[in-house]
Z-matrix of the N, CA and C atoms (Angstrom, degrees):
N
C 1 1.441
C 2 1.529 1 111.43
N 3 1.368 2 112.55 1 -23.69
C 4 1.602 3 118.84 2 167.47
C 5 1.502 4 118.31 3 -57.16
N 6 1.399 5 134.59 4 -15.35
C 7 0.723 6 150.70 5 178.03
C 8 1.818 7 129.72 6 -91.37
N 9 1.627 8 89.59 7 -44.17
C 10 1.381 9 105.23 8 172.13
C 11 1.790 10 124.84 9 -32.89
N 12 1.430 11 118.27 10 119.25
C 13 1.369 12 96.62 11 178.94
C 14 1.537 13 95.38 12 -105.57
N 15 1.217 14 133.78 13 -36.68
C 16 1.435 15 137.55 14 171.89
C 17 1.565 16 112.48 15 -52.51
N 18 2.062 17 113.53 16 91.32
C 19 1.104 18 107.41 17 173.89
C 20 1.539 19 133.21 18 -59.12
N 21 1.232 20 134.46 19 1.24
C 22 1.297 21 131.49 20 159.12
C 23 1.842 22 120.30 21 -84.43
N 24 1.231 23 112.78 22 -37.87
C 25 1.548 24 107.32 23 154.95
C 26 1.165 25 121.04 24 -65.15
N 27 1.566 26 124.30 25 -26.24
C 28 1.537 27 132.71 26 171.24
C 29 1.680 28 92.32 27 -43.70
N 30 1.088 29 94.61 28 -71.17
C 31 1.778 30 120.19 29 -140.36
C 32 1.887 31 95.48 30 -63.58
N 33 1.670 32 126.68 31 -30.09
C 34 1.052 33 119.45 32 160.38
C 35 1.268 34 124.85 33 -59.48
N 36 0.962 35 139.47 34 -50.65
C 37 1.809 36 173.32 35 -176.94
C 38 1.533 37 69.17 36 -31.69
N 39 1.369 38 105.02 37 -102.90
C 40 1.458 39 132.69 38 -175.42
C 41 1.542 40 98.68 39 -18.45
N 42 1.533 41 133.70 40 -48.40
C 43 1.532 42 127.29 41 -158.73
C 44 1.529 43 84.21 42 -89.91
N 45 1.519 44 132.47 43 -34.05
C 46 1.319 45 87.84 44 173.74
C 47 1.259 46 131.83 45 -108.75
N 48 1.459 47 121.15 46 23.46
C 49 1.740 48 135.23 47 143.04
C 50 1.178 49 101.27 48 -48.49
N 51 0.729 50 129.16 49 -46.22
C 52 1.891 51 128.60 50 -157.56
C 53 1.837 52 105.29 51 -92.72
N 54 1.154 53 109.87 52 -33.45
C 55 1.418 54 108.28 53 -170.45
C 56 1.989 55 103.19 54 -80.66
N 57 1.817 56 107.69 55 -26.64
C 58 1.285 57 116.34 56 171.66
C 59 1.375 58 109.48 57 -48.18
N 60 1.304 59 114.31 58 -72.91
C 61 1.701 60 160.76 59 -179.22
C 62 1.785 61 91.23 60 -27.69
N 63 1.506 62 106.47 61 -59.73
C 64 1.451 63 101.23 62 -169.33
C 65 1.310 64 127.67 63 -83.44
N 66 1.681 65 111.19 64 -23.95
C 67 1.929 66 140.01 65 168.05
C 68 1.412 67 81.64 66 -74.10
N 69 1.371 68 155.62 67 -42.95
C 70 1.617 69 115.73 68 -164.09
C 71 1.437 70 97.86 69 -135.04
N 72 1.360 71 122.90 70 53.87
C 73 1.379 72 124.13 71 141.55
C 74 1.449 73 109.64 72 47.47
N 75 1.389 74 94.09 73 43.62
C 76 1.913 75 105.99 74 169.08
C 77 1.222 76 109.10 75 -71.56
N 78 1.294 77 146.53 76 -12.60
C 79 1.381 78 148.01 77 -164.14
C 80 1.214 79 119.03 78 -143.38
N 81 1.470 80 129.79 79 74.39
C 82 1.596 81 151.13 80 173.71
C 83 1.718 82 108.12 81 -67.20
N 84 1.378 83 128.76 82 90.28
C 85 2.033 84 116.12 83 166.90
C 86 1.493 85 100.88 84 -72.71
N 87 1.637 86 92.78 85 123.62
C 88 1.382 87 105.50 86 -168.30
C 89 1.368 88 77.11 87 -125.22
N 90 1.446 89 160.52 88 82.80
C 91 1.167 90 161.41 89 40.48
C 92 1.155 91 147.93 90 -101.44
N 93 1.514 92 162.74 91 108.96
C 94 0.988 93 138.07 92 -159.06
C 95 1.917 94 111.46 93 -122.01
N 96 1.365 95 115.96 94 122.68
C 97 1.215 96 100.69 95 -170.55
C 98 1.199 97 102.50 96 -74.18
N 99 1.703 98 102.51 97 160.71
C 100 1.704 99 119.20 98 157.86
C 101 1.475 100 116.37 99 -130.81
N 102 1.811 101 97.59 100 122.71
C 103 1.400 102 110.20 101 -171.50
C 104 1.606 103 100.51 102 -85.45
N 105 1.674 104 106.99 103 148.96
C 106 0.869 105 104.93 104 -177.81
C 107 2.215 106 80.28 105 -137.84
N 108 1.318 107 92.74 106 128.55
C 109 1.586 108 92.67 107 178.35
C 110 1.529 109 85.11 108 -149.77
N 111 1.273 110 91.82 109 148.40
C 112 1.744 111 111.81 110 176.53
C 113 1.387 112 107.11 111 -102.17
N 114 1.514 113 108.20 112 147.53
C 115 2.103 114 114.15 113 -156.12
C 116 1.454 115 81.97 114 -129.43
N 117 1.414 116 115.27 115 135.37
C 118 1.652 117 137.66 116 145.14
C 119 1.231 118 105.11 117 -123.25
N 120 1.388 119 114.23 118 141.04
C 121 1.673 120 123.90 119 169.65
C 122 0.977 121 126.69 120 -55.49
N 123 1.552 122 105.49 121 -18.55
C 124 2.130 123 107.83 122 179.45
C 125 1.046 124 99.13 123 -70.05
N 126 1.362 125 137.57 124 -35.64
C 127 1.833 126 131.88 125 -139.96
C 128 1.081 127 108.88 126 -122.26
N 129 1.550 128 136.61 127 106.40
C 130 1.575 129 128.01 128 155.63
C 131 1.198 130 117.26 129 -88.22
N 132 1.301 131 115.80 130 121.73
C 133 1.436 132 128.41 131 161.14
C 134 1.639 133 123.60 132 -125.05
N 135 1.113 134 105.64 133 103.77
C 136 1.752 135 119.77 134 172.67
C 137 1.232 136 95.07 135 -11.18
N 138 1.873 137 121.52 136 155.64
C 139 1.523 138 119.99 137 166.94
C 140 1.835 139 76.78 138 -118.36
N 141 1.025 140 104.60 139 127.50
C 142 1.836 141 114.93 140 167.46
C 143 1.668 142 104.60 141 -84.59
N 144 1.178 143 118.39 142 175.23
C 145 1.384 144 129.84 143 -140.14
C 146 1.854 145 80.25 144 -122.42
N 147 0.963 146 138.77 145 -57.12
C 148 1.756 147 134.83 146 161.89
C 149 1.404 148 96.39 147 -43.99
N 150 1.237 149 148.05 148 -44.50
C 151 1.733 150 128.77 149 -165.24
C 152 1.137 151 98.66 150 86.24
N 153 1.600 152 133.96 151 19.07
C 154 1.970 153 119.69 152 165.41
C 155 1.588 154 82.01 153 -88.06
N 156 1.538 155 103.76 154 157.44
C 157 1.465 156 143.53 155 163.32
C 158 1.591 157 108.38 156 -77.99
N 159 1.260 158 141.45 157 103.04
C 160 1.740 159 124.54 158 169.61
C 161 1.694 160 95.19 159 -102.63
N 162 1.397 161 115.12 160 112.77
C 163 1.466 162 114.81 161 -166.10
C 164 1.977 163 96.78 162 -84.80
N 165 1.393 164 110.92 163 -2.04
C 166 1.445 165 112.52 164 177.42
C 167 1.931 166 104.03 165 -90.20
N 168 0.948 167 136.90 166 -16.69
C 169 1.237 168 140.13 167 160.49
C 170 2.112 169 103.21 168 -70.06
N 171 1.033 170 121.43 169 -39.00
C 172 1.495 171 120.62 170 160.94
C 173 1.384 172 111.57 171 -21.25
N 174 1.495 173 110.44 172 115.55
C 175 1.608 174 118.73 173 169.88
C 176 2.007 175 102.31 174 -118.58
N 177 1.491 176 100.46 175 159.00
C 178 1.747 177 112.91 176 -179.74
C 179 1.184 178 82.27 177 -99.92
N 180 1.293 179 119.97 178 140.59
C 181 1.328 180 140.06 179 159.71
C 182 1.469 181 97.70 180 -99.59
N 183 1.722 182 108.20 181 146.86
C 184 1.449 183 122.14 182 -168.35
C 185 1.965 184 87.58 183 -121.50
């Protein structure tokens, strides 16, 4: 499909990578994290999508 210059054969290629992928269980989540962060109303701090802490993004809530 890297090759494909005809975007409608492109765009099949691709539907049937994906339709393979999902009929034979090419893709098993064999972990899922669980955040556990503690919330007070004084303190906003972003939860980032990696799970690091940046304690310089930390705001005081008034």
């Amino acid at each position: 499909m890297l090759v494909e210059t005809d975007t409608a054969k492109r765009n099949q290629l691709i539907k049937q990578a994906y339709e393979i992928s999902i009929k034979d269980w090419a893709y098993i989540p064999l972990h899922q994290q669980a955040l556990a962060w503690g919330v007070s109303k004084k303190v906003n701090l972003p939860q980032r999508a990696d799970n690091l802490v940046m304690f310089h993004w930390a705001t005081k809530q008034e």
